[in-house]
N, C-alpha and C positions, 0 to 999 in steps of 0.2 A: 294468388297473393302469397307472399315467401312468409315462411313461419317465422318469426321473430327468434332470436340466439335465447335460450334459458341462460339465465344471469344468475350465480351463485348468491344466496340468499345472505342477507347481514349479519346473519344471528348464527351461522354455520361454524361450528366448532376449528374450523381449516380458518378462515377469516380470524378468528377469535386470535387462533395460535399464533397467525403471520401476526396480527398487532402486537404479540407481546413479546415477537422480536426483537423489540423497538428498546427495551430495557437488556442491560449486558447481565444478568443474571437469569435470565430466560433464555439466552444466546448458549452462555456457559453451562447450560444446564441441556439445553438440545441439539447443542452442535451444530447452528443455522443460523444466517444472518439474513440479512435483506438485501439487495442490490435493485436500486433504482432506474429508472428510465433506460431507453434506446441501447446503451450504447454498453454498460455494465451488463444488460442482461445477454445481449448478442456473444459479449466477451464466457458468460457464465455456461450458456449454448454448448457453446464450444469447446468448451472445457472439463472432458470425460463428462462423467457422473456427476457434475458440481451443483447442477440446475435441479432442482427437487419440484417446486412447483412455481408457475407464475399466472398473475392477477393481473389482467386486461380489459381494459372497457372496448367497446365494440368497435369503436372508433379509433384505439390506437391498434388491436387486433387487423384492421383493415390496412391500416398505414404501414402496419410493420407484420403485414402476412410473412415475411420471408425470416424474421424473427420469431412466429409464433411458431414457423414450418420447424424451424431449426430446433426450437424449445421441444417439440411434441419429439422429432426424430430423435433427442436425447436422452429421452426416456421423461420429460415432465411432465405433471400433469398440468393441464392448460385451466383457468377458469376466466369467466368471462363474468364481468363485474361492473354495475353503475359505478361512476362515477364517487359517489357517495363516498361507497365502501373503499377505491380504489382511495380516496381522501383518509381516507379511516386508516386504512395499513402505513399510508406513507408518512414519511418522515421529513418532508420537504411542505414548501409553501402552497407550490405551485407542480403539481403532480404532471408526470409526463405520461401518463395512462398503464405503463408496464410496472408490475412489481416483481420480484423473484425469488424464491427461497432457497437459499443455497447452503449447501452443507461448509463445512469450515475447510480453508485451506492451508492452513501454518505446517509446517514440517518438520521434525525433530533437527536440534541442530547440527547433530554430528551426521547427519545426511549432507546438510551443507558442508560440515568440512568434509566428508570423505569426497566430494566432488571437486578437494582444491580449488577453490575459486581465484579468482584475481580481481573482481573487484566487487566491493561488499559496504553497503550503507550500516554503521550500527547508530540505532536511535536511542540514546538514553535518559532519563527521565521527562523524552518528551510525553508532554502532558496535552497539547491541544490536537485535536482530531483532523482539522482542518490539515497544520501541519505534515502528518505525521503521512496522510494521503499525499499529499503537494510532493512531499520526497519521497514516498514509493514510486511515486509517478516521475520523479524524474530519474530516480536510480535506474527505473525500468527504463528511459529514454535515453539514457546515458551506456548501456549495456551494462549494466550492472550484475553481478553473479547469483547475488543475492539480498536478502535485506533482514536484517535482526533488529528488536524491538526487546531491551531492557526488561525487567519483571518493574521497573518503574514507570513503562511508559504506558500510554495511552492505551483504551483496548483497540487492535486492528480493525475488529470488524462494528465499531461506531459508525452509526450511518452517515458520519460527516466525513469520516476517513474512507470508508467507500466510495462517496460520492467525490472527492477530491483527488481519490487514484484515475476516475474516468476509466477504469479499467483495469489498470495496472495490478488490480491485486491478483487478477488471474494469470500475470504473464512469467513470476519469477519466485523463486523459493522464499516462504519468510520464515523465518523461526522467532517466536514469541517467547517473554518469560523467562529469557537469561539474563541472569545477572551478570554485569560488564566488565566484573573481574574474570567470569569463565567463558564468558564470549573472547574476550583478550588473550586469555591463555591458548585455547583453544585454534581461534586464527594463529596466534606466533606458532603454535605446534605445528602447522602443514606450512609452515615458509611467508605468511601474512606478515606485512609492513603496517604497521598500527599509527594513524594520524589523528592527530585530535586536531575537530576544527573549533579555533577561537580567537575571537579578535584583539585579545592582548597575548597571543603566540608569539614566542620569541624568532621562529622563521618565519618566511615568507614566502607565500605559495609562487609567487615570480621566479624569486631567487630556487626556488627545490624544482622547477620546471627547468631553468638554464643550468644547474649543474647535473642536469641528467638524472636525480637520484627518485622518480617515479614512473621510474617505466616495470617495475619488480609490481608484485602483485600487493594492493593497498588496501586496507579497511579505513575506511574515513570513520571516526566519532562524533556524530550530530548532538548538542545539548539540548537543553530549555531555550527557548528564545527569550526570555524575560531576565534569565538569573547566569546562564551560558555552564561551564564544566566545573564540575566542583575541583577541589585543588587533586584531592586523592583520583578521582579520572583523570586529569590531565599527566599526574604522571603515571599512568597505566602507559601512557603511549611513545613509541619509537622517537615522537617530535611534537609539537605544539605549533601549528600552523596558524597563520591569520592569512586571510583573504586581501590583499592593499587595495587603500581606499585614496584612488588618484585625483578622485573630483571634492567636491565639499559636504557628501552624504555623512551624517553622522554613524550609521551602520548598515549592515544588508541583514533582511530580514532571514530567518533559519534556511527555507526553501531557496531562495535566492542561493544564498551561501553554497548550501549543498547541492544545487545544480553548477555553480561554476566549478567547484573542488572536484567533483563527479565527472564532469567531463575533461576539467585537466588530465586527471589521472586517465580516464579512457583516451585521450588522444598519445599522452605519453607514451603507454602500452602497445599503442597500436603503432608508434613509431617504433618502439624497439622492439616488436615484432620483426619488422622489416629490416631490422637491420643485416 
């Protein structure tokens, strides 16, 4: 008869730690956040040294062997965990069996600009987590260079912003904690085209795709979705974009926004690439 898996105990000082991930001043303080389910921890895997340790009930360990194989060859430690516990660390309703503890990934910003980018999300005082994941995740869909997050915006590694990149926080540079006047300066110093996206913009994102002038390398500025750019950010920027609204919607929600601005600009690029 097969011995039964030893299941990390509840009361285990490692269990204790991963829960108080769950607050951003235990995050800030140990350099480690959570990543949930299947598909963030496969991406975490993967990605060097990022993976510290991950929390498995027996049954998602069985489903996603080639996820725990990957975990263990990365150097994590693997634990194996009722159910219970697995409820206990996470952050979500309806737990997918994997938890995973992962060291921080933000990057100073002047790393971003020495690698000249061409095309760059900046988030400024967004404040919802859901958000703020929703567009890392499409900057990273869109090709995006990199992604910057305001000293006003949301913390990155909120377990709602995690789970809303699906992954994306592993795939592209972010720099946290700038403020949007040195993020601004900083892009204009290596050749950045600075846009502000908002819906009372005196351009038009139609009209600056037909005369040609975004195929240059662009920083879009994402605001609040409730209150949008304050006056002193919008003229931080080269233009004041609005997204047109051809049907009867009264607005596009932030993500929405910055997935169409996002890839205007990457198709642009990639036209006058070829040219």
């Amino acid at each position: 008869m097969p011995v039964a898996p030893e299941l990390i105990s509840p009361k285990s000082p490692r269990v204790s730690g991963a829960r108080r991930l769950a607050k951003r001043n235990f995050r800030g303080k140990e350099r480690l956040f959570l990543a949930e389910g299947p598909q963030a921890v496969r991406e975490a895997a993967g990605h060097g040294q990022t993976l510290v340790e991950l929390f498995a009930t027996v049954d998602a360990a069985e489903r996603y062997a080639d996820i725990v194989g990957e975990a263990r060859t990365a150097g994590a430690r693997v634990h194996l965990a009722d159910e219970d516990v697995i409820a206990d660390i996470s952050t979500t309703v309806t737990p997918q069996g994997l938890v995973g503890v992962c060291r921080f990934l933000d990057v100073p910003f002047e790393e971003i600009l020495a690698a000249r980018p061409r095309l760059v999300a900046v988030l400024s005082n967004v404040r919802d987590p859901g958000n703020a994941g929703t567009v890392l995740r499409c900057a990273d869909a869109a090709g995006a260079d990199a992604v910057i997050l305001t000293d006003a915006s949301v913390d990155l590694y909120n377990p709602k912003s995690v789970r809303a990149s699906v992954g994306s926080h592993f795939h592209l540079p972010v720099a946290v904690g700038v403020p949007v006047e040195q993020a601004v300066r900083g892009l204009k110093g290596v050749g950045v085209r600075i846009l502000a996206a908002d819906g009372a913009g005196e351009d038009d994102l139609d009209a600056e795709l037909d005369q040609g002038t975004m195929g240059t390398p662009t920083a879009w500025i994402f605001g609040n979705e409730a209150w949008g750019l304050p006056e002193e950010t919008r003229a931080l920027a080269d233009a004041v974009v609005r997204v047109p609204i051809h049907g009867r919607a009264e607005s596009l929600n932030l993500a929405t926004a910055a997935a169409v601005c996002l890839y205007a600009s990457a198709r642009a690029q990639r036209a006058s690439s070829t040219r």
